[in-house]
C-alpha positions in Angstrom: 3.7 13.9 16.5 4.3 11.3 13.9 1.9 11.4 11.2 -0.3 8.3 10.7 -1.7 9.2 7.3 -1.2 11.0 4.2 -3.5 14.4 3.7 -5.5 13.4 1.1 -5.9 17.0 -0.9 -1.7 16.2 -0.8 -2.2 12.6 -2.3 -4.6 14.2 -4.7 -2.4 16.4 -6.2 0.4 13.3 -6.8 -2.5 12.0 -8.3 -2.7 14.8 -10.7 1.0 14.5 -11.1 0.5 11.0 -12.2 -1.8 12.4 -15.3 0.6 15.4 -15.7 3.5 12.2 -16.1 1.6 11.0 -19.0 1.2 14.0 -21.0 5.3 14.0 -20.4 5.6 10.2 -21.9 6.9 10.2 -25.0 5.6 6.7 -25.8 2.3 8.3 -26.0 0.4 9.9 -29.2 0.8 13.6 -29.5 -3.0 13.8 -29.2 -3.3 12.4 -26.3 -0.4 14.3 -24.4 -1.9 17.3 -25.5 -5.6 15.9 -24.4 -3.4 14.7 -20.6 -2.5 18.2 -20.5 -6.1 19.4 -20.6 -7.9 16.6 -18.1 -4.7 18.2 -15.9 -6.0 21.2 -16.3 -9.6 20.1 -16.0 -9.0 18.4 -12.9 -7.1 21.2 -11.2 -9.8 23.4 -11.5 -12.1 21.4 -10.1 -9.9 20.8 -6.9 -9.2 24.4 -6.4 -13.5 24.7 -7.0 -14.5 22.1 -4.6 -11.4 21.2 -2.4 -9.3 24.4 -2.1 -12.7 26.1 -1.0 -13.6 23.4 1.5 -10.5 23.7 2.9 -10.5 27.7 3.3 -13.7 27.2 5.1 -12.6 25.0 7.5 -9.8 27.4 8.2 -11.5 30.4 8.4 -14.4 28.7 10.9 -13.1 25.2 11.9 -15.6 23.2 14.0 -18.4 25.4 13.2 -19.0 24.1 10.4 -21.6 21.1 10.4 -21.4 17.5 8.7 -17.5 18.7 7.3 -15.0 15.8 7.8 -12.6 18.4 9.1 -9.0 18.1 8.0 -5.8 18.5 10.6 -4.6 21.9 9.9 -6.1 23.1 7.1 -4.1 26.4 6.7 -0.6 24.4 6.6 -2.1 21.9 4.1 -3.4 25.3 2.0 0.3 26.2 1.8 1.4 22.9 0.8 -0.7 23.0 -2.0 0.3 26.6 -3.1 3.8 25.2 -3.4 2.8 21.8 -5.2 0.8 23.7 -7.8 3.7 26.5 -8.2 6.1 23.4 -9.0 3.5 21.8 -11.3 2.8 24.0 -13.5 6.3 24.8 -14.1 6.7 21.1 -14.7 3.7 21.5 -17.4 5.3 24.5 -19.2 8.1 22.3 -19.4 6.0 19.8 -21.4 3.5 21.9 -23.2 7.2 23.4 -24.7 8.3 20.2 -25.5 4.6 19.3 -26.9 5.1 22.4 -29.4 8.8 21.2 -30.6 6.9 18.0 -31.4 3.8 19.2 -33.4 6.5 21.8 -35.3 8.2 18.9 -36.7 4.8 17.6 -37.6 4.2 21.0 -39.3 1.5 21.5 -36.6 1.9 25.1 -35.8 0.2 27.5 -32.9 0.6 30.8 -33.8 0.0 34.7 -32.1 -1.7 37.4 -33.5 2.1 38.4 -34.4 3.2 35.7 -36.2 0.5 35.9 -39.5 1.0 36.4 -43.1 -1.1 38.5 -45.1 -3.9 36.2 -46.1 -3.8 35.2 -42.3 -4.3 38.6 -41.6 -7.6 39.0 -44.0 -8.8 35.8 -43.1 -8.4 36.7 -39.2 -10.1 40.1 -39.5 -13.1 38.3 -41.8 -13.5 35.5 -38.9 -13.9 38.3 -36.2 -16.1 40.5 -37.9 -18.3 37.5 -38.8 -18.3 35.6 -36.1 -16.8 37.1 -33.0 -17.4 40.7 -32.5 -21.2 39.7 -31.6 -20.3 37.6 -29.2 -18.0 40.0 -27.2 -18.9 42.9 -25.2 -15.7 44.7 -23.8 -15.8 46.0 -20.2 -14.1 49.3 -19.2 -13.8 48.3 -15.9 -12.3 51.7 -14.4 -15.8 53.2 -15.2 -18.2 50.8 -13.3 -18.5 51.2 -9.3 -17.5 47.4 -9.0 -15.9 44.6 -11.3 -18.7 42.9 -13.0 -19.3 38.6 -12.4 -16.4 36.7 -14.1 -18.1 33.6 -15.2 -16.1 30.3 -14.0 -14.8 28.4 -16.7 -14.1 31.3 -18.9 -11.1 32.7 -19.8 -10.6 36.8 -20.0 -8.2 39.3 -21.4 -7.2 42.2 -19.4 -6.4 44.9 -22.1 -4.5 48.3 -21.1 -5.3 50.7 -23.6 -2.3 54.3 -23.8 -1.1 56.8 -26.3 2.1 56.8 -27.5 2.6 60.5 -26.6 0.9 59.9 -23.4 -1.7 62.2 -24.5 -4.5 59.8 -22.6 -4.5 58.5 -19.7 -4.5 55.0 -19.6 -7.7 52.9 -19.4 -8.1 49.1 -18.3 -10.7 47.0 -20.3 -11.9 43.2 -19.7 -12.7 41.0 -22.5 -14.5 37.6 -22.0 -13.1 35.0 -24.4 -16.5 33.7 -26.0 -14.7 30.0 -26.5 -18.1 28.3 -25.5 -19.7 29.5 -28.3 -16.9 29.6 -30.4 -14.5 26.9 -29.9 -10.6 27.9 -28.9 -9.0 26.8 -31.9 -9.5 28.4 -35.3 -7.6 26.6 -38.0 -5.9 29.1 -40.8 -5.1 29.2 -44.2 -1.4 27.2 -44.3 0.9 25.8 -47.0 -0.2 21.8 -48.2 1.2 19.9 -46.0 1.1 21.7 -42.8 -1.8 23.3 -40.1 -2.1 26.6 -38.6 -3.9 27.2 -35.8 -4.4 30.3 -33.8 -6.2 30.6 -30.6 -9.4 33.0 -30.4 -8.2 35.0 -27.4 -5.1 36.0 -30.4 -8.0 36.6 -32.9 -9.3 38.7 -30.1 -6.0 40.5 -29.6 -5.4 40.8 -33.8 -8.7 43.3 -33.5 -8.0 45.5 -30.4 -7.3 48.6 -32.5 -10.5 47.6 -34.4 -12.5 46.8 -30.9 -11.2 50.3 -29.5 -11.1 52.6 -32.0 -13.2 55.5 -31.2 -11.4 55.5 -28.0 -8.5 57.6 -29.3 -5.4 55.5 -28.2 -2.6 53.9 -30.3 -1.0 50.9 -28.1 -2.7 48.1 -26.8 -1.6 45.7 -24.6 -3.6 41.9 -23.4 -3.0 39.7 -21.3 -5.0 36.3 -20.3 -6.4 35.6 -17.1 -9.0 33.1 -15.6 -10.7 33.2 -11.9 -11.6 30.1 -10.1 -14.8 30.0 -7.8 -15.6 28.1 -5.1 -18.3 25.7 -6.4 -19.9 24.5 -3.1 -23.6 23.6 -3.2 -24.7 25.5 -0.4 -28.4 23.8 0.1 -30.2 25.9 3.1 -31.8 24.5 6.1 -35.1 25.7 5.2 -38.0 23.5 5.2 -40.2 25.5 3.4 -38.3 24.9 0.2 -37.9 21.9 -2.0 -34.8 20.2 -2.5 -35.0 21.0 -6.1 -35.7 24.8 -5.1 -32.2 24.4 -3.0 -30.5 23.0 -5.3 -31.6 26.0 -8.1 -30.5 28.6 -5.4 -27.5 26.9 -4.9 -26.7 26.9 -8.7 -27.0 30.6 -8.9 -25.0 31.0 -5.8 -22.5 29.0 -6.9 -21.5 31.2 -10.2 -20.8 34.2 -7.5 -18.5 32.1 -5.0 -15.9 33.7 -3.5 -12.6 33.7 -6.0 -10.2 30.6 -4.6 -7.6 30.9 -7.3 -6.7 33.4 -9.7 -4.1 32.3 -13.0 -2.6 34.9 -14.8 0.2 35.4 -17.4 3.1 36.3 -15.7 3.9 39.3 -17.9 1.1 41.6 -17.1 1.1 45.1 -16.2 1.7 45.1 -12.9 -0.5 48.1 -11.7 -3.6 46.4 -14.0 -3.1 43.0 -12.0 -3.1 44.5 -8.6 -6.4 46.8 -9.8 -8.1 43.5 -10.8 -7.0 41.2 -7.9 -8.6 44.0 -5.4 -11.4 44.2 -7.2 -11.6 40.4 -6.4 -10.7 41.4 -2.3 -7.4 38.9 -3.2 -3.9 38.8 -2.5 -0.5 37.7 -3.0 -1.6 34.9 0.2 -4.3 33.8 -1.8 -4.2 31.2 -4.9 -2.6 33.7 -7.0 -0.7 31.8 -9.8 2.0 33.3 -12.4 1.6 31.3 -15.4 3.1 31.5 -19.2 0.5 33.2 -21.7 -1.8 30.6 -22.5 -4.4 29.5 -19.9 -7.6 26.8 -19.6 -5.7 24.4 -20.9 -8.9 22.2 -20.2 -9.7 23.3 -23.6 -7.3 21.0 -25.3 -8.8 17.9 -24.5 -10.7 19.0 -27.6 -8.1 19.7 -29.8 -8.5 19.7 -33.9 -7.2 16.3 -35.0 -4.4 17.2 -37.1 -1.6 14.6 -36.1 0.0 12.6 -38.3 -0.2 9.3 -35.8 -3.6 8.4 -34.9 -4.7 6.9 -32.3 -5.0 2.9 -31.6 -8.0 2.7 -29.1 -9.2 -1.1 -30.1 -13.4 -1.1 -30.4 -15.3 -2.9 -27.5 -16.9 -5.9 -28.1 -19.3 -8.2 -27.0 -19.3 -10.7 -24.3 -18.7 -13.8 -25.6 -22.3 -15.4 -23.6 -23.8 -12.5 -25.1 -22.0 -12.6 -28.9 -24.8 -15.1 -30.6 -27.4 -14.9 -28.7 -31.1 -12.9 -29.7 -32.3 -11.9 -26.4 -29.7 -10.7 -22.9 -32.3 -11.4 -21.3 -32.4 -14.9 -21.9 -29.1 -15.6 -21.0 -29.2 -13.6 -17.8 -32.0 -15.7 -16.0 -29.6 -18.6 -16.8 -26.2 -16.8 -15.7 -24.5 -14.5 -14.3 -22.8 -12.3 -16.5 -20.1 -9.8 -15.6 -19.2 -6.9 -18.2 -16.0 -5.6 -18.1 -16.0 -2.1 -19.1 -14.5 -0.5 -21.7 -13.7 -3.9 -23.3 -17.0 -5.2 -23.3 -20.0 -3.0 -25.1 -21.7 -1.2 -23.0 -24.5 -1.7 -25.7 -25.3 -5.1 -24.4 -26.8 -2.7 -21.1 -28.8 -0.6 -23.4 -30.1 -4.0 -25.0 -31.0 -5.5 -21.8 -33.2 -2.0 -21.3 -34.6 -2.2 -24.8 -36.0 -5.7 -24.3 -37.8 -5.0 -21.4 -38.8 -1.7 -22.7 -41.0 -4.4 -25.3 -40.9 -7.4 -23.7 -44.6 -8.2 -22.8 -44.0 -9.9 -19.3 -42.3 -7.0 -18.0 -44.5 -5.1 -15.1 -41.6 -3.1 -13.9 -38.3 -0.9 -14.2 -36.5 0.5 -11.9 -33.1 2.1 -11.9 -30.6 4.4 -10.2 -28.5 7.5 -12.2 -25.8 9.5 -11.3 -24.0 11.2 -14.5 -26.3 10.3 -17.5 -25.1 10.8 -21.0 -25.6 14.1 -22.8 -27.9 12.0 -25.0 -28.6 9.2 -23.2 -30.1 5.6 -25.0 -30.5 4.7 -21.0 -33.3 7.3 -21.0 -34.6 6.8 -24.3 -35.2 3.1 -23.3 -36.8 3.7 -20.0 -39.3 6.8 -21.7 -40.3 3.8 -24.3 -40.8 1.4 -21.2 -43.8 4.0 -20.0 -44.8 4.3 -23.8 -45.3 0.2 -23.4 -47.6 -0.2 -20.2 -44.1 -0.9 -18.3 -43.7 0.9 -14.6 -40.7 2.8 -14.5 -39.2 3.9 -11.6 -36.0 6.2 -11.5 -33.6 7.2 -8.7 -31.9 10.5 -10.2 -29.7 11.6 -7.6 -29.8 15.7 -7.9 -26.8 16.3 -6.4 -24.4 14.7 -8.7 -21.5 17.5 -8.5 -21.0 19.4 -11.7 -24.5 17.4 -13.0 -26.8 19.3 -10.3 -28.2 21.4 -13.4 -27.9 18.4 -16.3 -29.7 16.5 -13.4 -32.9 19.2 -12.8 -33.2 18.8 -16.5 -33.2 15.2 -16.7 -35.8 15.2 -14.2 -38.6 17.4 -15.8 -38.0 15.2 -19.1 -37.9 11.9 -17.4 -41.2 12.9 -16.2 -42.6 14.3 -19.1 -42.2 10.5 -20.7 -44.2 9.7 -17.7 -41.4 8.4 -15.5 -41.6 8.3 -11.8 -38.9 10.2 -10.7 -37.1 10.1 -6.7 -34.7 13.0 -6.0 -32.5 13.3 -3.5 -32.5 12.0 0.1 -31.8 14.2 2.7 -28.4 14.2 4.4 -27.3 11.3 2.3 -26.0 11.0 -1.8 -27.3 7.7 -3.3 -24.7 6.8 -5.4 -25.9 2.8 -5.6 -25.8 1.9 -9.3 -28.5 -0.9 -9.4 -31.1 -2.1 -11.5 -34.6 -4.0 -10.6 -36.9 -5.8 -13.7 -39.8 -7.4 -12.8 -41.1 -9.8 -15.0 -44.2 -11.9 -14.4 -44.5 -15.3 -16.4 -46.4 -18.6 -15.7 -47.9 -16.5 -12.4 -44.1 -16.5 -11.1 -42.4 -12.9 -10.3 -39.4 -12.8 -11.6 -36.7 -10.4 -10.8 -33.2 -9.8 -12.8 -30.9 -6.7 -13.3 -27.9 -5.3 -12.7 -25.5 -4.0 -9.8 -22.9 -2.0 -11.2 -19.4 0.1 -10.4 -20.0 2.8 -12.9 -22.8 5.2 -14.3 -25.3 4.3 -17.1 -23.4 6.5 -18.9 -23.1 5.0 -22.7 -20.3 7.8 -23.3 -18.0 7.4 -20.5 -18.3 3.2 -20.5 -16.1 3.6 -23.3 -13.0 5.2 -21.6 -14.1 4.3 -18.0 -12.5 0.5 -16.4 -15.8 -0.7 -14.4 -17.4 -4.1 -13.4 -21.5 -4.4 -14.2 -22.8 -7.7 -12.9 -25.8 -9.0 -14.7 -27.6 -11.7 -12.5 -30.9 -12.7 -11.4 -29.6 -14.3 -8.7 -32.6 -14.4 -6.0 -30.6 -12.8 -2.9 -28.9 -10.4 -5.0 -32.0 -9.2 -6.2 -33.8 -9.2 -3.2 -32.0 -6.9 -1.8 -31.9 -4.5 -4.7 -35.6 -4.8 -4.5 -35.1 -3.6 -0.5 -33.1 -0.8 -1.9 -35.8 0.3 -4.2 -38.3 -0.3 -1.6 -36.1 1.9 0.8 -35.8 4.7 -1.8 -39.2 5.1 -2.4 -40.2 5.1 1.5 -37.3 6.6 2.8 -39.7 8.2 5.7 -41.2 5.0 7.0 -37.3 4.5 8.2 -34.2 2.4 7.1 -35.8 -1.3 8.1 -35.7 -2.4 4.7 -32.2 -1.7 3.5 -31.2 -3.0 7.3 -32.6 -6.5 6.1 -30.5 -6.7 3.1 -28.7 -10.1 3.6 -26.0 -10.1 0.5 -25.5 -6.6 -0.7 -23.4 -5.1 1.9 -25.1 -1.1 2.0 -23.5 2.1 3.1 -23.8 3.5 5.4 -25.6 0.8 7.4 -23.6 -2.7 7.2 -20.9 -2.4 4.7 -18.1 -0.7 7.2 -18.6 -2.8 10.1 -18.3 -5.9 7.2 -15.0 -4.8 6.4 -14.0 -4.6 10.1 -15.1 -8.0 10.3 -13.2 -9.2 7.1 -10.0 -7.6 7.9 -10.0 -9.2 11.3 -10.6 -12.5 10.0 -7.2 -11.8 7.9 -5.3 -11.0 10.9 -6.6 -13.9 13.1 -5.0 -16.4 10.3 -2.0 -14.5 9.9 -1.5 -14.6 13.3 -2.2 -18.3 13.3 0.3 -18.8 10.4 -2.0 -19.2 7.6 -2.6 -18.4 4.9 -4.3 -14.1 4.8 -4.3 -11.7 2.0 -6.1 -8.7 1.1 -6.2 -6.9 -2.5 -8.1 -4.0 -3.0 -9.0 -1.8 -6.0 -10.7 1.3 -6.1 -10.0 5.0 -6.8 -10.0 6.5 -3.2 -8.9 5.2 -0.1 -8.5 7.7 2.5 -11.1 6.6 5.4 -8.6 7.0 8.6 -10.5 4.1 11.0 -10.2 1.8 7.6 -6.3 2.6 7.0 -5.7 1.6 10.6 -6.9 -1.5 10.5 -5.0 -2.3 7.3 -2.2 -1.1 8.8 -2.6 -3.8 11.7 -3.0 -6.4 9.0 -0.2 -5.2 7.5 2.1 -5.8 11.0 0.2 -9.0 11.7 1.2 -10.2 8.8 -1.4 -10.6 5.9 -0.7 -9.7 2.7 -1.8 -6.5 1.5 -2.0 -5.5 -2.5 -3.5 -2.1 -3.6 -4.8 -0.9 -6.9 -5.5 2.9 -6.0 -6.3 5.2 -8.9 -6.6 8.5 -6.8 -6.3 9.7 -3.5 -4.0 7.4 -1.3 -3.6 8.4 2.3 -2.0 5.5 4.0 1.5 5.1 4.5 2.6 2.1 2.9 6.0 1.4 3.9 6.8 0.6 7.5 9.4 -1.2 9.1 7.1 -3.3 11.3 5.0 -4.8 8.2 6.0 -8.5 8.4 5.1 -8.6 4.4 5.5 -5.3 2.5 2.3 -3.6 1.3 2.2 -3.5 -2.4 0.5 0.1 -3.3 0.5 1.1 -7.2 -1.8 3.2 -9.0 -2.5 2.3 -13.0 -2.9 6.1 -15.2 -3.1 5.3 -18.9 -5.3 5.6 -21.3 -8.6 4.3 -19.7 -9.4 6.1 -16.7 -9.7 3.2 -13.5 -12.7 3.7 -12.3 -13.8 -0.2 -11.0 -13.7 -1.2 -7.0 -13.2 -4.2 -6.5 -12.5 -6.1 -2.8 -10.8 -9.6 -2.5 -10.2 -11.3 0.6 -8.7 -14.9 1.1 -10.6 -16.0 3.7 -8.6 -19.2 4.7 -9.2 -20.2 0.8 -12.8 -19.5 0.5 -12.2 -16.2 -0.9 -15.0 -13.2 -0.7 -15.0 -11.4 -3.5 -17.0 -8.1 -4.1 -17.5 -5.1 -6.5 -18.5 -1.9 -5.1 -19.7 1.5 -6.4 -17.8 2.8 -3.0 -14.5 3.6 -2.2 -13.2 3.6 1.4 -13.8 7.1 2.6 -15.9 8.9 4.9 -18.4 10.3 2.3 -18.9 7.0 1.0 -19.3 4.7 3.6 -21.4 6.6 6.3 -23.0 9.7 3.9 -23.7 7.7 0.6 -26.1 4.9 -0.2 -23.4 2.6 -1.8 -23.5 -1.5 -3.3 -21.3 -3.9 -2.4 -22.3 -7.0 -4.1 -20.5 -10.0 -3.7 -19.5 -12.2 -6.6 -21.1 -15.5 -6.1 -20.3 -17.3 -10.1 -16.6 -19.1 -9.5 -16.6 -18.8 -13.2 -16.3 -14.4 -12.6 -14.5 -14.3 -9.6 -11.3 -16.0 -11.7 -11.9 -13.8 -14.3 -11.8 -11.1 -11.5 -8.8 -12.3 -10.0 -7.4 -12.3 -13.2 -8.1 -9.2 -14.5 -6.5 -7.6 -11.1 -3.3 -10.0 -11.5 -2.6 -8.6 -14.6 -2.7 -5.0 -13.0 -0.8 -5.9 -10.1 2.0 -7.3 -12.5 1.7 -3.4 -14.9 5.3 -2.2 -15.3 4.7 0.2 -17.6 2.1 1.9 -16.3 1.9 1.4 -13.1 3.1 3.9 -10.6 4.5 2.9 -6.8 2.3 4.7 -4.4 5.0 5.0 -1.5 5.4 7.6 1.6 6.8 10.3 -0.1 4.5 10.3 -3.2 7.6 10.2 -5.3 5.3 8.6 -8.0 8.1 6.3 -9.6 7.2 3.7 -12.2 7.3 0.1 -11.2 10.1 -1.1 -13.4 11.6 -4.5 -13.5 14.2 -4.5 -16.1 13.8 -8.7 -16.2 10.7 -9.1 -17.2 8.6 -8.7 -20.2 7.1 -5.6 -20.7 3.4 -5.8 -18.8 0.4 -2.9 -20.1 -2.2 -3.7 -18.1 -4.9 -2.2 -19.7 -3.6 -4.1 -23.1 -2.9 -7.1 -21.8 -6.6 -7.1 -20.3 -8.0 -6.3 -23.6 -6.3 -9.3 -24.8 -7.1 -11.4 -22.1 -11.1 -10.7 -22.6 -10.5 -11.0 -26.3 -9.5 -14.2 -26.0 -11.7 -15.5 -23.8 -14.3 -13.8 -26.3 -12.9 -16.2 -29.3 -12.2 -19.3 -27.0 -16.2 -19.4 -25.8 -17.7 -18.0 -29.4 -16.4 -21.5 -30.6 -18.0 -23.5 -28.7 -21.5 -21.6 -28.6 -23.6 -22.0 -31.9 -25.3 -19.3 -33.6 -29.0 -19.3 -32.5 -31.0 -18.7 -35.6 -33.4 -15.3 -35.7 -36.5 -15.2 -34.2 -39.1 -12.5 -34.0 -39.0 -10.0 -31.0 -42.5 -10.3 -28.8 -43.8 -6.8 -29.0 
């Protein structure tokens, strides 16, 4: 049977082939390679946690398993990936060797615990026995009836301890790396001019005699290893409990899931590796990856900045309708603004917060969050809202994955500052990133906010592309008002949120919408006019969705795509009348934005979403899809995805083989889209700044 779309754990990992393809670019700063490197990492471990586990379960109990969007054979596609992560990570030794040719000629050296000099040495053995022998507590594993809880995340060295003489019997020992507390990278004394750096698991290794001494033996040997866990959130069915009581089990259940992947360097003994892997009921079938001698690579996203080239990450600025002006406020209830993240500041958000937090009019607050900030100014401004009189209401959705615990503790301060705080819906993730404010003046309610594609997360606005409409449009926010209305009386049914007439929701209107837009498409292609369809967002792998674009596709509209991740549908096909144009855009700035055009026989729709077109998201989320009324936005839009469309340097073709080939057309100019957008706003920043005065400083109404 021919296959009608792509699997989307296989488009996933061409995905992380397209990050692996930047830390291989030459073009880009050794930093950064290095930092690709580690977010390939990063990302790989959180498949293996979350996919690779899903996928196990569906092949080990298929369709007993409840609300699972089960994949077609999952034990064929678990094979798949065995082979596409084998070839990977050969690719990435590939790099990370090229990587350390580069920093050498930079006099950038990583060096072993064989490679030191003499005050290396001293200065090694003072660092451990200051700092590290606390924090490690080795494990002699052959003595204990089972093999202790190997913390996810971690990385451990498997020692084998023997006598020269083989006067003792060998004995196996496991030592965590303590690089949480620590750090990985411990810089040494070196020559003017040049940086050493030696890992801590070699510090670790430099002291083994030291560590094991009273044991008798003479020759050590270590080798690194790291175990992946499945990271599922089981919540039980039980009714008795609370959803935050669930999701606290869950937590501790999840740092004992069952092992989905175990790394190891390639070189260890092989009677020690097959004592630990059935220890860990594995096997050769299982993810059980040969690598070179350094692991957790996620580590070097935080690499010392030693490089002689620095980065050129340009500073965000301000809107230009926000530049001169005293309050965001002010200009809001006149216009719409849209912020186009990370060009724009995402401080003019935290501003728009702060006012209200003081503004005297201001009855209420209320806001959505997903992934807050470690230290978040979002919360800080809402806490001093309650401080102020103001009625603040947040939507903290608990089950943020990887933020579940970040989350619970969000909560009990949020409502320490006297917030009122919704968790978690059942069945459903509300992933919605909105924003109510009502403000009462002249005995007129008055209701402005937001409606965004990303988190109110001040950190990751500055390396995240999103779109964060600021309006007070009246139907706009009347239906964020239903949302709120719907969040906070979820039980009394879903009438409100079903009477929402300009925010498309998931998962009540906002699929059947897109049907009905995508039909319209292929009604005027088939007529001969005029039909086109360009899409942006990171996922797209809803099968019912693809099918229907697929249609358009063969009827004739024109189809563009701007897919960061996951890309299921086959793009190329013989019967398309126009060719689908499918790239994905990996540089610098992760795309994060979804945005939906349609041409509508010239009266083009224009929307941002927080959802992108899969299952979860459309029927098991509570998404936003807010249309973009200002003319004045939806150019700037439809500019800002032109420029994309037209990236040929890093842009990547997503086609049926997942070949991931760079768009290259050797007559044009050279075309970065996320630089050439940073211009573009720039611009637009200086062009408007001239023509809007300075507004001279007044005092702040507290």
């Amino acid at each position: 049977m021919k296959r009608k779309t792509i699997p989307r754990d296989i488009s996933w990992l061409s995905f992380n082939g397209r990050v692996l393809q930047e830390a291989a670019d030459l073009t880009v700063p050794l930093k950064e390679r290095l930092k690709f490197l580690g977010i390939f990492s990063n990302n790989l471990d959180e498949f293996f946690r979350v996919r690779v586990a899903t996928l196990r379960r569906m092949h080990e109990f298929g369709n007993k398993l409840k609300n699972v969007h089960l994949e077609h054979a999952p034990g064929k596609i678990l094979e798949q990936i065995q082979d596409i992560v084998i070839e990977q990570q050969e690719e990435f030794g590939r790099i990370w060797r090229g990587i350390r040719e580069q920093m050498e000629k930079e006099n950038i050296r990583i060096i072993t615990e064989k490679q030191l000099n003499k005050d290396q040495q001293k200065f090694v053995q003072t660092f451990f026995e200051e700092e590290v022998r606390s924090n490690i507590i080795p494990l002699m594993i052959e003595s204990i009836a089972g093999l202790p809880y190997l913390r996810e995340k971690s990385i451990f060295l498997a020692v084998r301890l023997s006598k020269k003489d083989a006067s003792l019997k060998r004995k196996f020992s496991i030592i965590e790396v303590p690089s949480q507390a620590l750090g990985r990278f411990i810089q040494v004394p070196s020559a003017p001019g040049e940086h050493t750096i030696i890992l801590l698991e070699d510090v670790i290794r430099f002291n083994l005699r030291n560590i094991f001494s009273y044991f008798g033996y003479d020759v050590y040997a270590s080798w690194l290893f790291k175990v992946t866990r499945d990271a599922e959130l089981d919540l039980d069915t039980d009714i008795s409990t609370t959803i935050i009581q669930k999701i606290q089990k869950g937590l501790k259940n999840r740092r004992k899931g069952k092992p989905v992947r175990f790394l190891y360097d390639q070189e260890m003994d092989d009677e020690l590796l097959r004592y630990i892997l059935k220890r860990l009921n594995l096997t050769h079938k299982d993810n059980v990856i040969p690598g070179a001698r350094i692991h957790n690579f996620r580590h070097f996203i935080d690499f010392p900045d030693v490089f002689q080239k620095k980065g050129q990450r340009k500073k965000p600025f301000p809107h230009p309708l926000l530049k001169n002006t005293l309050r965001v406020t002010d200009v809001i209830l006149e216009k719409d603004i849209l912020l186009n993240f990370p060009y724009h500041s995402f401080a003019s958000v935290i501003d728009l917060l702060r006012e209200a937090a003081i503004d005297p009019d201001v009855r209420a607050i209320k806001i959505t969050a997903y992934r807050l900030a470690s230290s978040s100014k979002v919360v800080n401004a809402l806490i001093n809202a309650v401080r102020n009189g103001k009625e603040v209401t947040v939507m903290l959705e608990l089950r943020a994955r990887f933020d579940e615990e970040a989350n619970l503790d969000w909560k009990e301060r949020l409502e320490e500052g006297g917030v009122k705080v919704l968790i978690s819906l059942p069945d459903v993730k509300v992933h919605a990133k909105i924003c109510l404010i009502k403000k009462r003046v002249n005995n007129r309610t008055i209701h402005y906010g937001f409606v965004s594609t990303g988190n109110l997360n001040e950190r990751t606005a500055s390396v995240y592309g999103d779109h964060c409409l600021l309006t007070s449009d009246r139907f706009v926010m009347a239906d964020v008002n239903r949302i709120f209305t719907y969040l906070e009386k979820w039980r009394d049914g879903m009438e409100p949120i079903k009477a929402c007439r300009t925010i498309l929701l998931c998962p009540t209107t906002l699929r059947k919408e897109l049907n009905k837009l995508i039909a319209r498409e292929i009604r005027h292609a088939r007529k001969g006019e005029a039909a086109s369809i360009i899409l942006k967002m990171n996922s797209l792998s809803d099968e019912d969705l693809i099918a229907r674009l697929t249609a358009a596709a063969k009827a004739g509209v024109e189809i563009k795509l701007i897919i960061r991740g996951i890309f299921c549908m086959l793009s190329e096909n013989k019967k398309f009348k126009t060719p689908v144009k499918a790239i994905s855009i990996v540089d610098e700035y992760l795309e994060h934005a979804r945005v939906f055009i349609f041409h509508n026989n010239g009266k083009e729709k224009v929307y941002i979403s927080s959802a992108d077109w899969m299952v979860r998201n459309l029927d098991h989320r509570i998404e936003a899809t807010c249309p973009i009324l200002d003319e004045d936005i939806k150019k700037v839009l439809k500019n800002i995805l032109q420029i994309q469309l037209s990236d040929n340097v890093k842009a990547r073709i997503l086609d049926n083989d997942l070949s991931n080939e760079y768009v290259q057309e050797k007559q044009k100019k050279k075309i970065r889209s996320q630089l050439e957008i940073y211009h573009y706003l720039h611009q637009k920043t200086i062009d408007i700044s001239k023509l809007i005065p300075a507004v001279p400083p007044e005092p702040v109404p507290f």
